[in-house]
Biotite code that builds the C-alpha atoms (Angstrom):
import biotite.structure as struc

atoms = struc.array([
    struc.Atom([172.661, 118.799, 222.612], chain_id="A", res_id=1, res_name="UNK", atom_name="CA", element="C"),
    struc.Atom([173.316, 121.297, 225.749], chain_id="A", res_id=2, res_name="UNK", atom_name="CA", element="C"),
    struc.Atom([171.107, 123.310, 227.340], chain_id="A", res_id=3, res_name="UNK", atom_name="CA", element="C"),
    struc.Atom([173.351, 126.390, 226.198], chain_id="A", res_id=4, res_name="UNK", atom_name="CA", element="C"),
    struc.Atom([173.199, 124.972, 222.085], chain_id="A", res_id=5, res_name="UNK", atom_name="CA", element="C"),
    struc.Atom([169.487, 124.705, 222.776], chain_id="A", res_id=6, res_name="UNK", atom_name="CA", element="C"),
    struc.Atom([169.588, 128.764, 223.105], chain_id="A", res_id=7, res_name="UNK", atom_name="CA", element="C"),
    struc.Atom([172.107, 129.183, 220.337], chain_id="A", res_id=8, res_name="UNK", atom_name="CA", element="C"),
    struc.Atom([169.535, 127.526, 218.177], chain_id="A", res_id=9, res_name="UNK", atom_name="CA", element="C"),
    struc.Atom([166.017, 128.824, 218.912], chain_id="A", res_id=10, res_name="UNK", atom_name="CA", element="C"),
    struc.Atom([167.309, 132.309, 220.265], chain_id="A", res_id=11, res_name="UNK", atom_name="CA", element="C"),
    struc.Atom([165.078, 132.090, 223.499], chain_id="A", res_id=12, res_name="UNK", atom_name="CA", element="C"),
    struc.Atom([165.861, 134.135, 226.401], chain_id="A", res_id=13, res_name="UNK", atom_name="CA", element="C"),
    struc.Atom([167.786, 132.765, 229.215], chain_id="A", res_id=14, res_name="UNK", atom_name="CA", element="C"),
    struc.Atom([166.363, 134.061, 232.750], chain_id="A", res_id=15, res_name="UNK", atom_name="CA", element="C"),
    struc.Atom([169.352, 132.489, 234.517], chain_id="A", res_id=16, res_name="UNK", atom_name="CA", element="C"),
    struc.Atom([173.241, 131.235, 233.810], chain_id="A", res_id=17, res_name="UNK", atom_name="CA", element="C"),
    struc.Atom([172.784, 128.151, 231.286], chain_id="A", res_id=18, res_name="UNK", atom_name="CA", element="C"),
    struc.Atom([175.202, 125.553, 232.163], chain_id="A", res_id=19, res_name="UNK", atom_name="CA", element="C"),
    struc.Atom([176.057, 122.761, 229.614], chain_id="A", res_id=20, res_name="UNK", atom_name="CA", element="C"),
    struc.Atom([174.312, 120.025, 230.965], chain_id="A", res_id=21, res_name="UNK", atom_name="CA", element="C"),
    struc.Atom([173.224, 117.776, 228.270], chain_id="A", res_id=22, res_name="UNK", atom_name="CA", element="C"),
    struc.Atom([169.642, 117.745, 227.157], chain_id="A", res_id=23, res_name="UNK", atom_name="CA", element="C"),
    struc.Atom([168.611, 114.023, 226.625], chain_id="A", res_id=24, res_name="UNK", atom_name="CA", element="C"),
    struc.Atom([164.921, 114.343, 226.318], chain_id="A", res_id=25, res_name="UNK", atom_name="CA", element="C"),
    struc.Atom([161.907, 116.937, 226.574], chain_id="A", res_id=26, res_name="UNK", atom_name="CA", element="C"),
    struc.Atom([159.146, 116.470, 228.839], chain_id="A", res_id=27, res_name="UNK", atom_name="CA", element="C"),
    struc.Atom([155.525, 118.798, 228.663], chain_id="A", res_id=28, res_name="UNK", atom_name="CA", element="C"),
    struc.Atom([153.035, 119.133, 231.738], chain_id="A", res_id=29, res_name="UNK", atom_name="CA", element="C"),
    struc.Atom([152.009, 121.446, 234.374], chain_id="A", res_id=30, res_name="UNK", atom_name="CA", element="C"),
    struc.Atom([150.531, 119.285, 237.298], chain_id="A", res_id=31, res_name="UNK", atom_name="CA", element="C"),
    struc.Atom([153.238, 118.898, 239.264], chain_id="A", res_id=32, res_name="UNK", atom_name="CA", element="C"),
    struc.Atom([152.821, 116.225, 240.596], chain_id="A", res_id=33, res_name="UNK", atom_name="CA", element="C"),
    struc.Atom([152.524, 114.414, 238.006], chain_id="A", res_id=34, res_name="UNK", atom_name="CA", element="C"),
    struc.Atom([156.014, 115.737, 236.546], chain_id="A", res_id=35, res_name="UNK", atom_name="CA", element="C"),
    struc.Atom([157.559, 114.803, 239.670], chain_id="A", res_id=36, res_name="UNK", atom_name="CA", element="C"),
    struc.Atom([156.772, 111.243, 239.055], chain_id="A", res_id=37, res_name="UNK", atom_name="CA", element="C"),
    struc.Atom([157.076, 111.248, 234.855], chain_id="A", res_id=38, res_name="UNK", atom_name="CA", element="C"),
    struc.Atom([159.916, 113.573, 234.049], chain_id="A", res_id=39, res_name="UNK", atom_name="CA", element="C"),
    struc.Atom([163.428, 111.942, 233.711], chain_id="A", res_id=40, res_name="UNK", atom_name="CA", element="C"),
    struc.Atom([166.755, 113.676, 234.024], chain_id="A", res_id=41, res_name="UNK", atom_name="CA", element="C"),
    struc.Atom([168.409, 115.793, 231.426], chain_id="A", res_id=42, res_name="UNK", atom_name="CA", element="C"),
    struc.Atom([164.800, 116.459, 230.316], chain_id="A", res_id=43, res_name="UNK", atom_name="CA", element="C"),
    struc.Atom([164.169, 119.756, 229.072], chain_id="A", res_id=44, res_name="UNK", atom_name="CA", element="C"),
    struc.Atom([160.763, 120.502, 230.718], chain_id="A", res_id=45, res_name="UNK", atom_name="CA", element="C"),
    struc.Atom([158.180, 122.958, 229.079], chain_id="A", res_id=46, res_name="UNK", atom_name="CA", element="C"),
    struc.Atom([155.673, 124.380, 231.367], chain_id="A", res_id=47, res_name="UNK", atom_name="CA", element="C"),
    struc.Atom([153.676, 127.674, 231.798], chain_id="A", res_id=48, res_name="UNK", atom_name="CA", element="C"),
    struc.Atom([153.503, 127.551, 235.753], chain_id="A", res_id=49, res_name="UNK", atom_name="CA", element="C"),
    struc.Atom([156.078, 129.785, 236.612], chain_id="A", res_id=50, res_name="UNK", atom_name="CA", element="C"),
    struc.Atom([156.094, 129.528, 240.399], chain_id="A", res_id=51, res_name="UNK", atom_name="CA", element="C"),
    struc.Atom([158.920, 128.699, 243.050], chain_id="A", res_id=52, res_name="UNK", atom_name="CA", element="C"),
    struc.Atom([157.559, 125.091, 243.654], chain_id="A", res_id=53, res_name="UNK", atom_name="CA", element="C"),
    struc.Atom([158.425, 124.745, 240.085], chain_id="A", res_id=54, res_name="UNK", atom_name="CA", element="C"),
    struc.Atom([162.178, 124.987, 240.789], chain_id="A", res_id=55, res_name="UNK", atom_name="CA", element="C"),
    struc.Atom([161.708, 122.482, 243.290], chain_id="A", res_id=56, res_name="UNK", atom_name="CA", element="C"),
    struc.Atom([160.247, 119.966, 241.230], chain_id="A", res_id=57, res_name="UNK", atom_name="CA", element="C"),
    struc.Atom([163.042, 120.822, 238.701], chain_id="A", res_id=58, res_name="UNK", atom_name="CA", element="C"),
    struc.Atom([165.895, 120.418, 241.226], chain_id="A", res_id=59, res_name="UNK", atom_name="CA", element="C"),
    struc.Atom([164.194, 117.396, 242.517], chain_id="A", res_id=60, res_name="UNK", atom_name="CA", element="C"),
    struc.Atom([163.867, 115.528, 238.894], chain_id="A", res_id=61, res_name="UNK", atom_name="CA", element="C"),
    struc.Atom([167.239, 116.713, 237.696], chain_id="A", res_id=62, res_name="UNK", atom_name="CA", element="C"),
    struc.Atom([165.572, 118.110, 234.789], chain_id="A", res_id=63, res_name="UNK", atom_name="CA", element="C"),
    struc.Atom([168.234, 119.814, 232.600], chain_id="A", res_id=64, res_name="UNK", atom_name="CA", element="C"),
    struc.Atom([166.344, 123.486, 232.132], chain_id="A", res_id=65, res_name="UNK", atom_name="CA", element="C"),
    struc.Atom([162.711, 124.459, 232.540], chain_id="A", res_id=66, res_name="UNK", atom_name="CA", element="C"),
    struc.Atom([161.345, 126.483, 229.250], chain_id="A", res_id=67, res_name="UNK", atom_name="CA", element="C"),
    struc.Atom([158.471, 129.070, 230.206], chain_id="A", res_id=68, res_name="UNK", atom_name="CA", element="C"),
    struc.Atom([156.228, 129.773, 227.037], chain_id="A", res_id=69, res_name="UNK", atom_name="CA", element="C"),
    struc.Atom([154.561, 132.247, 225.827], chain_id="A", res_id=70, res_name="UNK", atom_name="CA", element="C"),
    struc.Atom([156.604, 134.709, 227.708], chain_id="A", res_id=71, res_name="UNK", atom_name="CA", element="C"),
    struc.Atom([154.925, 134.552, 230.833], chain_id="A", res_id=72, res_name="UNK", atom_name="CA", element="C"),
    struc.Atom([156.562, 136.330, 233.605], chain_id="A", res_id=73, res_name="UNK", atom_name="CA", element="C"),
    struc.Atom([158.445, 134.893, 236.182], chain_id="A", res_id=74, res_name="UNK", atom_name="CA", element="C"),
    struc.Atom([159.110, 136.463, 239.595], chain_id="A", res_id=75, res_name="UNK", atom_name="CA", element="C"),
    struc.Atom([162.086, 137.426, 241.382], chain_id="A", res_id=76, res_name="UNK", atom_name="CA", element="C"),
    struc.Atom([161.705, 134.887, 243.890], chain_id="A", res_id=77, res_name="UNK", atom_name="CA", element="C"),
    struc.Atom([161.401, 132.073, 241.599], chain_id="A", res_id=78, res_name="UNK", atom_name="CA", element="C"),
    struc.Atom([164.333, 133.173, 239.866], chain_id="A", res_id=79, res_name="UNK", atom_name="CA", element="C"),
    struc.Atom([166.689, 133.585, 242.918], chain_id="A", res_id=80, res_name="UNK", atom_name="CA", element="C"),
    struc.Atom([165.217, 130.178, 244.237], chain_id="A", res_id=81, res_name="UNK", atom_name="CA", element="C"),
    struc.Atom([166.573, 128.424, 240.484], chain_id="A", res_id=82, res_name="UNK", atom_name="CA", element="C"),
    struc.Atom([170.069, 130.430, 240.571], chain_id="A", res_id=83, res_name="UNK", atom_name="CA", element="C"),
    struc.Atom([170.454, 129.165, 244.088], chain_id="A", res_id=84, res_name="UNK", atom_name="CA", element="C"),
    struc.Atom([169.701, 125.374, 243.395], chain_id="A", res_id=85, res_name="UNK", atom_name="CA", element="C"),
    struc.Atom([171.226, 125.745, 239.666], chain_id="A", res_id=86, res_name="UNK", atom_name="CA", element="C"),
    struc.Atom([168.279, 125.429, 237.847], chain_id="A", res_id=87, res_name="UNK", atom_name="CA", element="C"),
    struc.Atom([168.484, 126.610, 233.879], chain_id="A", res_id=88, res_name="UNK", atom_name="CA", element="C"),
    struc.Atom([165.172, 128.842, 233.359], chain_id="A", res_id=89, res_name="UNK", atom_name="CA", element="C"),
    struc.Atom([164.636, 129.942, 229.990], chain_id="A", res_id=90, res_name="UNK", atom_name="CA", element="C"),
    struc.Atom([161.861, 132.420, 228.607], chain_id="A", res_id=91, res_name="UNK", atom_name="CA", element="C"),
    struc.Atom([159.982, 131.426, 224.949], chain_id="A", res_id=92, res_name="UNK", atom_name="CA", element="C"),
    struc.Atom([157.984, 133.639, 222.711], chain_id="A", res_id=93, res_name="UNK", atom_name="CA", element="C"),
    struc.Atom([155.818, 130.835, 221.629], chain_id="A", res_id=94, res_name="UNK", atom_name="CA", element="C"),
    struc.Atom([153.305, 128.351, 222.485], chain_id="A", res_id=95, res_name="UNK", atom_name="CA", element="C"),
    struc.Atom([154.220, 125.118, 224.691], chain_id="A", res_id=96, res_name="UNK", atom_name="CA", element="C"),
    struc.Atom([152.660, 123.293, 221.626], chain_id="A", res_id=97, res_name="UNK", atom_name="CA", element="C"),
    struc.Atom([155.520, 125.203, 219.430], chain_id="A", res_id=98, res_name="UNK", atom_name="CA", element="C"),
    struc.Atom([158.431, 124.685, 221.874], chain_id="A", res_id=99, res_name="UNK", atom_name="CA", element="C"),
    struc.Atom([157.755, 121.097, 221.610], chain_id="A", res_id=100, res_name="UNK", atom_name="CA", element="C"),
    struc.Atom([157.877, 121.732, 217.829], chain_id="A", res_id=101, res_name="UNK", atom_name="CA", element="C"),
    struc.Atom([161.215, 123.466, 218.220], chain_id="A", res_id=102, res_name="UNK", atom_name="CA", element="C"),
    struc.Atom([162.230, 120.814, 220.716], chain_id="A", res_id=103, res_name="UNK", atom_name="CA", element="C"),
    struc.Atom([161.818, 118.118, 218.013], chain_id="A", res_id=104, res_name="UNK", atom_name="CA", element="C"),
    struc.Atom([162.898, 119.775, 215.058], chain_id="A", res_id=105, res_name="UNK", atom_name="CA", element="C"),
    struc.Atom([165.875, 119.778, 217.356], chain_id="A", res_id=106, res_name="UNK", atom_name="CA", element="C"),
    struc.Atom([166.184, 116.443, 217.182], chain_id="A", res_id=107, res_name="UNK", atom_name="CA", element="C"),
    struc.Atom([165.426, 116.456, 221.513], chain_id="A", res_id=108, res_name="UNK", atom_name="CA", element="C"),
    struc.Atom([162.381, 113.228, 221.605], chain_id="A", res_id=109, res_name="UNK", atom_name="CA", element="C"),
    struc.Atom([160.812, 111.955, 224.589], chain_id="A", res_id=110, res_name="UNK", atom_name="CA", element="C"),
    struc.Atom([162.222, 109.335, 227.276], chain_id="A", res_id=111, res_name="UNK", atom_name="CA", element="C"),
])
């Protein structure tokens, strides 16, 4: 599955252009540096920090999009920062517990 079918089938909001980079696994945390050293590439990653070092970490692990629950707000400056370094941010409605749900419904498992 692609990052864009991922949005075609949950209808969550995409913050930024969604390319079609494959989605080969989903990864859940919010210490970052603990992402940093656990999250593969192509992972979808679900997190509610919604900061620029966020982007960073993203960019750094190759994750494939990062999925913001619960609707939490995320600035400007975050966004710019994950347009420039191509970074797929997408908003949820729900929990990060129920994106995982939707994640493995999906058929999208863990590395």
């Amino acid at each position: 599955m692609t990052v864009r079918e991922l949005l075609q089938k949950t209808g969550w909001k995409a913050l930024t252009d969604i390319p079609d980079t494959a989605v080969s696994s989903a990864y859940i945390g919010d210490l970052l540096s603990w992402v940093m050293a656990h999250a593969q590439a192509g992972a979808a990653w679900v997190t509610v920090q919604a900061h620029i070092n966020v982007i960073a970490v993203a960019s750094l692990t190759g994750c494939a999009c990062v999925i913001i629950p619960e609707n939490i707000q995320v600035s400007e400056e975050t966004l710019e920062a994950a347009r420039s370094k191509g970074v797929a941010v997408i908003s949820a409605p729900c929990t990060a517990y129920g994106a995982a749900k939707a994640l493995c419904a999906l058929g999208v498992g863990e590395a």
